[in-house]
C-alpha positions in Angstrom: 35.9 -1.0 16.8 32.2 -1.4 15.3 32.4 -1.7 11.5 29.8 2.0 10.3 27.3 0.5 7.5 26.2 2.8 5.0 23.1 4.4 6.5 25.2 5.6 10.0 28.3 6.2 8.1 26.3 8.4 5.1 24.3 9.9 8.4 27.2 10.3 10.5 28.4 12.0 7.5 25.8 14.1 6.9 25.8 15.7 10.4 29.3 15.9 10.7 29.6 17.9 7.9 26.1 20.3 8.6 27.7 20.7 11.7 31.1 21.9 10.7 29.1 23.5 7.6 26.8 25.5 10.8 30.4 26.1 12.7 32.0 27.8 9.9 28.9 29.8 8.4 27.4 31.0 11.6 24.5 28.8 11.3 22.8 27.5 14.2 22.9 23.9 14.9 18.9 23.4 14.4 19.3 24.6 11.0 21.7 21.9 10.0 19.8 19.4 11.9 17.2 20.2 10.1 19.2 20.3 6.7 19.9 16.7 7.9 16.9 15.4 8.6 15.7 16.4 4.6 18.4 15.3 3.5 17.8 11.9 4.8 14.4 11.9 3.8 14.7 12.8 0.6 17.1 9.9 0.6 15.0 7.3 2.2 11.6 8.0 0.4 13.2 7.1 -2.8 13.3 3.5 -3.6 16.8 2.4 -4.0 17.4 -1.3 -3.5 21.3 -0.7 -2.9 19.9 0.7 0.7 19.3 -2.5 2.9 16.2 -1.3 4.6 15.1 -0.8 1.0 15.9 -4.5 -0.4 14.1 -6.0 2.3 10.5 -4.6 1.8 7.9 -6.9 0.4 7.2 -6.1 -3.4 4.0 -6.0 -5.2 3.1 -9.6 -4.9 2.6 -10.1 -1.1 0.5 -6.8 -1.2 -2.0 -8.3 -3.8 -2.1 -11.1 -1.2 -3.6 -8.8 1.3 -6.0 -7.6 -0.7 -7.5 -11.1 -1.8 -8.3 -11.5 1.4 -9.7 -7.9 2.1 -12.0 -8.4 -0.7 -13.1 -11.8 0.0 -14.1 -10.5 4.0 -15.4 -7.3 2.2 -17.7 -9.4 -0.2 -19.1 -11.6 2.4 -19.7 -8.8 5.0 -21.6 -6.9 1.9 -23.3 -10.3 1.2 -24.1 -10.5 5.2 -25.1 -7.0 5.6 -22.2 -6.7 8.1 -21.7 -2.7 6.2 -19.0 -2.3 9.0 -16.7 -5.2 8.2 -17.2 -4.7 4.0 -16.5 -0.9 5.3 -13.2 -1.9 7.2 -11.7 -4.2 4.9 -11.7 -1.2 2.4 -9.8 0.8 4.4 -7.2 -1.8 4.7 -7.4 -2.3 1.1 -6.4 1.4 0.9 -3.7 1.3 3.7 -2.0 -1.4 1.8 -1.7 0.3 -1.5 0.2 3.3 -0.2 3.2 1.0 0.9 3.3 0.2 -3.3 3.7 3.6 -4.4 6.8 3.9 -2.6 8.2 0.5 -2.8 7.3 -0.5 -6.2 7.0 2.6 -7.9 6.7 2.0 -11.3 3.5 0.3 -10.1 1.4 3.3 -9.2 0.9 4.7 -12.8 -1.6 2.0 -12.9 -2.5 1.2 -8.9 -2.9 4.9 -8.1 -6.0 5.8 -10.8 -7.5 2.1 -9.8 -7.2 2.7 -6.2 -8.2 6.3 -6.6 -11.7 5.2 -8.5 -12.5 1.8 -7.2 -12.0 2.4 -3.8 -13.9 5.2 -3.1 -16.7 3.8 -5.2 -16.8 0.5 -2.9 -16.7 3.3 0.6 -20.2 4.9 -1.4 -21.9 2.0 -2.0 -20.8 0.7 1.2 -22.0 3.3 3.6 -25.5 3.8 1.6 -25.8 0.3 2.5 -26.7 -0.3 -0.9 -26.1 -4.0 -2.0 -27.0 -3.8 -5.9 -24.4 -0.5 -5.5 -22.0 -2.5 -3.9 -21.5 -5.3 -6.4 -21.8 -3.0 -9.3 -18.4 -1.2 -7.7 -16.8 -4.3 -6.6 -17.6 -6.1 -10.3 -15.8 -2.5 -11.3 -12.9 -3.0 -9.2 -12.3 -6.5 -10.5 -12.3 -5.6 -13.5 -9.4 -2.9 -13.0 -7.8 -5.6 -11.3 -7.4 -8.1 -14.3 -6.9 -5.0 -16.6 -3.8 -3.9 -14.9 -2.6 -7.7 -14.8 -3.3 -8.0 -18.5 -1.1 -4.4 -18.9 1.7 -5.7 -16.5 4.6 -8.2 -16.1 7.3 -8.8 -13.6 9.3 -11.8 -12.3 9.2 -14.7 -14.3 6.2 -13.8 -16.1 5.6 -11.8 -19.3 2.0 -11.0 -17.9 0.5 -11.2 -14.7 -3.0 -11.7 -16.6 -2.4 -15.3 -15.1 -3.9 -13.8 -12.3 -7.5 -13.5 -12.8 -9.5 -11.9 -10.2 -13.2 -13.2 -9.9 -16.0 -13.2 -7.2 -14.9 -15.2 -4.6 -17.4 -18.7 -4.6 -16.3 -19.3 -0.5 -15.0 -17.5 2.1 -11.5 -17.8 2.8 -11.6 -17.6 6.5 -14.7 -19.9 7.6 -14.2 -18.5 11.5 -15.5 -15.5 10.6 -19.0 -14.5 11.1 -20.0 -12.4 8.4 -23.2 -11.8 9.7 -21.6 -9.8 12.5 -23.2 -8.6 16.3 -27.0 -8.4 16.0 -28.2 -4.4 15.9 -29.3 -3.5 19.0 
């Protein structure tokens, strides 16, 4: 007999008793269902590392990984006037802070108002195809970046201001073309 972990045995649960909950009260079976299904969400959208799906997802650290590289490809494709890579790699910047809100969620008193001002600031500049714009937002958003690592710690260290965000002096992926297709 197949050992029940704790997500299909607190599931299994859950059902089981909506079900004889909907038996006994008269309730339809779609109503509990759907008691179910918010009951498991509100479960799952909570961080809780005891949860194994929950212990496995990548922390803060690999996500400011990503977004090196976004703004390194967004700088150059400004610098190139390639508008529509710099424009893209903003839009991954803001697909991969929504992950930390609910991962890391101590993080997003500081991420949230950063991502909420910088971002949108870089999108602006970016589609007035406005270079001097551009790196005043970006210079901006660099700055909020090595504010909230001066503010914050975790892991080993007491502050992540070890992690000083500058321009970036080359680009980390030489086989991109940053100039982009020619304009037709």
């Amino acid at each position: 007999m197949k050992k029940l972990g704790p997500i299909e045995f607190s599931r299994g649960a859950f059902v089981g008793a909506a079900l004889l909950a909907s038996a006994y009260l008269g309730i339809s079976a779609a109503v509990a269902q759907d008691s179910v299904d918010k009951a498991i969400d509100a479960k799952m959208s909570k961080y809780d590392a005891k949860l194994p799906l929950w212990a496995i997802q990548p922390g803060t650290a690999p996500r400011m990984i990503e977004l090196t590289w976004y703004f390194n490809n967004m700088w150059y494709g400004a610098q190139a006037g390639n508008w529509d890579l710099a424009r893209f790699e903003v839009y991954r910047a803001e697909e991969t802070v929504k992950p930390i809100y609910v991962v890391r969620q101590k993080r997003e008193a500081t991420l949230k108002p950063w991502a909420e001002y910088a971002l949108p600031a870089l999108i602006k500049a970016i589609e007035a195809k406005d270079k001097k714009a551009f790196v005043k937002a970006y210079d901006e958003a660099i700055e909020g970046c090595n504010s909230c690592h001066a503010a914050s710690s975790g892991g080993p260290l007491k502050s992540m201001a070890a992690f000083k965000i500058t321009r970036p002096k080359a680009p980390m992926f030489s086989n991109i073309d940053f100039k982009g297709p020619k304009e037709k």
